[in-house]
Phi, psi and omega in degrees: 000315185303325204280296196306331185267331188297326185280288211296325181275343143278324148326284158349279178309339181274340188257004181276306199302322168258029153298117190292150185204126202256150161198118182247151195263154167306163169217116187225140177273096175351121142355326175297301186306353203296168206218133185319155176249183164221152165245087197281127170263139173303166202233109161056210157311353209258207181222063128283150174243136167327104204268318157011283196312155157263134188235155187243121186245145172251110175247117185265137181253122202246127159266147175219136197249134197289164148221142193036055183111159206272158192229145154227118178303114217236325199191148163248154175228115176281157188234002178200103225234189202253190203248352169275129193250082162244312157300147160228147151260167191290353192247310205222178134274121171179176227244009184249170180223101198258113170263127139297081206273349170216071186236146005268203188207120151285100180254161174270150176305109168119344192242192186224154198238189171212123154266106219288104214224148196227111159229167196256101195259131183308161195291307171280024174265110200310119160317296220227155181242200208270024170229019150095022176251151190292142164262133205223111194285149167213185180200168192236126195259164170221124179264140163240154188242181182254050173227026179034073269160136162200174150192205209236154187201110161266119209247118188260187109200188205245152162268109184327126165254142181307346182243172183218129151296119160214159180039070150270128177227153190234095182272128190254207159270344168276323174180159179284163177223147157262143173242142177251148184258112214249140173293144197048040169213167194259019179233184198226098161318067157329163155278176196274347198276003165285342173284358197236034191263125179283172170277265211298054172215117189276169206201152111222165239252111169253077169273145168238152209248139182234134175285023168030348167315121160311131188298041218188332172255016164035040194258162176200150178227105158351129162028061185304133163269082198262134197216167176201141173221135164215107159350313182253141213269001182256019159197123188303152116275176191258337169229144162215040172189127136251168173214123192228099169314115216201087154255222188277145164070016121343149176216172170195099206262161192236155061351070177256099179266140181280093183290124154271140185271178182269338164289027164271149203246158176306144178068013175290184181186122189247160192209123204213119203257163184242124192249131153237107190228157181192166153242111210267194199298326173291320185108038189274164127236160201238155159130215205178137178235135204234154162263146169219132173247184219185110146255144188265134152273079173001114166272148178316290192250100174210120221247149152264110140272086174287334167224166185191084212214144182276118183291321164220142195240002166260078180230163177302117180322127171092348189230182219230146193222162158217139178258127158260184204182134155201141186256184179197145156235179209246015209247169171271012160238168189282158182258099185224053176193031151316143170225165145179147218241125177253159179221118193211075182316323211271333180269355165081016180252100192226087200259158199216148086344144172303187173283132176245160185231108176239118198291208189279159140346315174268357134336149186249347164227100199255318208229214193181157171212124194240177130174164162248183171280069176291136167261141175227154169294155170274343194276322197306136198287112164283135262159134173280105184258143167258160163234175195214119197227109202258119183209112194273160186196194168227128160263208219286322166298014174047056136245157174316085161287177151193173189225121175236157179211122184298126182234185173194110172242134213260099180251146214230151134276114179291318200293334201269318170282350178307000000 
């Protein structure tokens, strides 16, 4: 009895062992790779394509390995199709068209062969999904043999997105910084001199947005959505939503200037994205979010006028205005030697302040408030007078910086207008 089951349970094993058999591999295509759509039409009623067309293919090369004796591939079937539902094929309902280009196919036992397979991707398939990241579509394939053998293949890739970021530039007062835009990551590589950005240095922000379409393929895109965002609530753009038409082979350049207040502090650090969405003619979608950071570095010696304002900028021949004025400095060393200065050749005014002492920035007397007195003659000529309110310091090389600012006050003959 023992012997007889023993012959029957090696049989078994000798006909599982010499079963034919396959294993076919996954394939997934890189983001570089990302691959062009079509808006393919049907032929009359049928679920034929229109051959007409210029159609766009994505093509994979799948390997597949014979195990225990030579196989011939006979058929691929697809099994699993994407969720946009516009096409059918004569094999599945679904919204792709899977061409087989090198069936049939003989591999041999032990060895592995590659099967070219072509599918045709539809027209409505999203570049980025709704957190702005690449999408990356697949279907699922079944090789089949003629030793009635199958085994399965998932084929991955990306859908051209329609836009391209290019000529990022960071315009400070000091120098342009380029950012170059690296592929397949959502931030954008400044130069390191972008870390030196002072706070009290207002920036802008320059890009172009290019649609990549070919004029021939007639995609245009509609009502672009361009947002700017920044983290630090002390530093702005001054517009941060367009709205834009971009059609295929377009550019478009943005200007976006940046206020930084002055209550940004060393070492503050702002992060400030660039958003693009769209939809194309198809319903496709398109764009991209890109980042960029900024740390501001505190300069030693740096002096501020923050106001300067005339009590009347209107007065009477004989009567008296006053300017008030305050300075502050933003820099981490103390300032102890300040001036400041009106200056008025036609009104004869050339008034100076004692030396003021403004301790660094984390100081609480940091800043000074001032102001003078112009007086005018009833004899004084009526008239537009300028003033020139002047405020001297030492910056970071202990030379004489300044700073001016124009004021303009109004002498009236009162008698004459009466």
């Amino acid at each position: 009895m023992k012997t007889k089951m023993l012959m029957v349970f090696c049989l078994v094993l000798a006909l599982v062992s010499s079963a034919f058999a396959i294993t076919v591999a996954d394939v997934s295509l890189d983001l570089d790779d990302a691959v062009e759509r079509s808006n393919p039409q049907l032929e009359g009623n049928s679920n034929e394509l229109d051959r007409d067309d210029e159609l766009e293919y994505v093509t994979f090369n799948v390997p597949v390995t014979a195990d225990n004796g030579d196989i011939d591939v006979t058929d691929v079937i697809l099994t699993s199709t994407f969720t946009y539902a516009t096409l059918t094929d004569d094999n599945a309902d679904s919204d792709i068209f899977l061409i087989e280009t090198s069936l049939p196919l003989t591999v041999l036992n032990g060895t592995t062969k590659t099967v070219r397979l072509s599918i045709l991707v539809p027209s409505n398939l999203d570049a980025i999904d709704t957190s702005f990241n690449a999408v990356q579509h697949s279907v699922n394939v079944e090789v089949e043999t003629n030793e009635s053998t199958s085994d399965s293949s998932k084929l991955s890739f990306y859908a051209e997105n329609g836009f391209e970021l290019n000529d990022v530039e960071i315009i400070t007062p000091t120098e342009d910084i380029e950012c170059d835009v690296e592929d397949n990551s959502d931030s954008l590589d400044c130069d390191d001199e972008i870390e030196e950005l002072s706070p009290t240095e207002d920036f802008t922000l320059k890009f172009m947005i290019e649609n990549i379409f070919d004029s021939d393929s007639d995609l245009d895109v509609q009502d672009v959505e361009i947002e700017l965002d920044s983290d630090n609530n002390d530093v702005k753009p001054d517009d941060d939503n367009f709205d834009e038409d971009i059609d295929a082979e377009d550019e478009v350049n943005f200007d976006v200037d940046f206020e930084v207040d002055s209550d940004v502090e060393d070492g503050d650090d702002v992060k400030v994205t660039i958003t693009v969405f769209g939809t194309d003619d198809n319903d496709a979608r398109h764009g991209f979010e890109y980042t960029f950071s900024a740390d501001f570095e505190l300069p030693d010696y740096q002096v501020e006028l923050t106001s300067a304002i005339l009590s009347s900028t209107t007065i009477c021949q004989g009567d008296s205005t006053k300017v008030s004025y305050e300075v502050e400095n933003i820099g981490g060393k103390d300032q102890n030697n300040v001036r400041v200065q009106l200056k008025s050749a036609a009104l004869n005014i050339n008034d100076v302040t004692d030396r003021i002492e403004l301790e660094d920035k984390e100081s609480r007397d940091n800043d000074y408030q001032g102001e003078f007195v112009i007086d005018t003659k009833e004899s004084t000529k009526a008239d537009n007078y300028g003033l020139d309110l002047i405020i001297y310091y030492r910056d970071e090389d202990s030379n004489d910086a300044t700073i001016f600012e124009s004021l303009d006050v109004v002498v009236q003959d009162c008698d004459q207008n009466d």
